[in-house]
C-alpha positions in Angstrom: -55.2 1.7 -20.3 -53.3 -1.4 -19.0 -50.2 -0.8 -17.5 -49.8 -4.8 -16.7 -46.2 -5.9 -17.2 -44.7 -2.7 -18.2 -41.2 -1.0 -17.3 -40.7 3.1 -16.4 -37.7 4.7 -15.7 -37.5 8.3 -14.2 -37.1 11.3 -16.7 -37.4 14.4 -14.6 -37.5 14.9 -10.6 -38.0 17.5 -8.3 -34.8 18.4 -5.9 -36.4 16.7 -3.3 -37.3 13.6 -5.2 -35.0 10.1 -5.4 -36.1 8.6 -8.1 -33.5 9.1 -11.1 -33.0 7.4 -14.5 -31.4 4.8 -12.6 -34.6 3.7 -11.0 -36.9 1.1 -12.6 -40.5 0.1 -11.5 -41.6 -2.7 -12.8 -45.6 -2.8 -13.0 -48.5 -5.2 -12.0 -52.5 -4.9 -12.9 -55.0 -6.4 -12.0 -58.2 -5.0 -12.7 -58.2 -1.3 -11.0 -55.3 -2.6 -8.7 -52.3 -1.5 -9.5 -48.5 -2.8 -8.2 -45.3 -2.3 -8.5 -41.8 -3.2 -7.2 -38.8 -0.5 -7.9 -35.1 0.0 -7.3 -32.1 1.9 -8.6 -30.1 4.6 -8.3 -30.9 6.3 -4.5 -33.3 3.6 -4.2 -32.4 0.2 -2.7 -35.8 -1.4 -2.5 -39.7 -0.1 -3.1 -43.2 -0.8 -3.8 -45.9 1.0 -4.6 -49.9 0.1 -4.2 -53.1 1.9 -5.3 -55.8 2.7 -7.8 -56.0 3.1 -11.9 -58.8 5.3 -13.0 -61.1 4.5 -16.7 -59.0 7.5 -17.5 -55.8 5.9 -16.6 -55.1 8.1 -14.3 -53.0 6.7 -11.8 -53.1 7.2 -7.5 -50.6 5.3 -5.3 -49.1 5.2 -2.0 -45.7 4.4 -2.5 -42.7 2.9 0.0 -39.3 2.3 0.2 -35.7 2.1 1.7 -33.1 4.7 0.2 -29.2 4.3 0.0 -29.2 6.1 3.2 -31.2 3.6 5.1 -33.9 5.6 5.7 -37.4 4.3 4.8 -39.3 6.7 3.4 -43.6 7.0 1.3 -45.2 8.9 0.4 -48.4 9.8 -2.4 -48.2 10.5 -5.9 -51.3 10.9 -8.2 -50.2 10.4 -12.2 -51.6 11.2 -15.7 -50.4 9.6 -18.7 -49.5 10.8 -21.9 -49.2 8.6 -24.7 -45.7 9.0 -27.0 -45.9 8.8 -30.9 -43.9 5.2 -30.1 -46.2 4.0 -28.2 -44.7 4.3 -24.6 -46.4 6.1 -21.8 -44.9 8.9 -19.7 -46.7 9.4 -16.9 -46.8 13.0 -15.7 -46.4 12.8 -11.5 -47.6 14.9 -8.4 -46.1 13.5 -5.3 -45.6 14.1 -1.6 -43.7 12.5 0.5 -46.0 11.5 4.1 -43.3 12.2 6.9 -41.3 14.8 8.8 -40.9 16.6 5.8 -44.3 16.9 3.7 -42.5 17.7 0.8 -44.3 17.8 -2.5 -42.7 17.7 -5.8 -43.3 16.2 -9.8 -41.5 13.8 -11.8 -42.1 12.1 -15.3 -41.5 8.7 -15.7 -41.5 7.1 -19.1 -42.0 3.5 -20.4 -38.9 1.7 -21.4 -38.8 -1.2 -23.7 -35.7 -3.4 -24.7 -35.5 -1.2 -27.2 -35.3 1.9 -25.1 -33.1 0.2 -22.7 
């Protein structure tokens, strides 16, 4: 699975989460490396760095500044699911890596200008 050039938008969050709908990550591959800039609703500015899997399984680090200032990462390990359209959603497990240690899921599906 490539996830080169592709869009996701947030679907589903955990109370302690900030990514919404509003926020869009845009994606980068290359080879096993994945990247990704992101922004939108509580989020003013993030990017995200880590590994895809042959299974396309996804495992990241992520990092970025929220609409309160604060900078915040954390860790978030993905599966994806393919859609009948096409899309991906990627099903999440994250955790946020400071004071709080809070853990949480979120989906995130693949937006196209179709979508949009």
């Amino acid at each position: 699975m490539n996830y080169h050039g592709r869009k996701f938008a947030g679907v589903e969050n955990s109370s302690g989460g900030e990514v919404s709908g509003q926020t869009v990550f845009h994606y980068e591959q290359e080879g096993s490396v994945l990247r990704a800039h992101y922004s939108g609703g509580e989020v003013v500015s993030g990017v995200l760095i880590g590994k895809v899997y042959d299974n396309g399984d996804l495992e990241f680090r992520y990092n970025h500044v929220n609409d309160d200032w604060s900078i915040r990462g954390g860790k978030c390990y993905s599966r994806p699911e393919m859609l009948e359209d096409g899309r991906i959603r990627l099903h999440e497990q994250w955790q946020w890596q400071d004071e709080s240690s809070e853990k949480g899921t979120s989906i995130v599906e693949e937006v196209t200008n179709e979508t949009v």
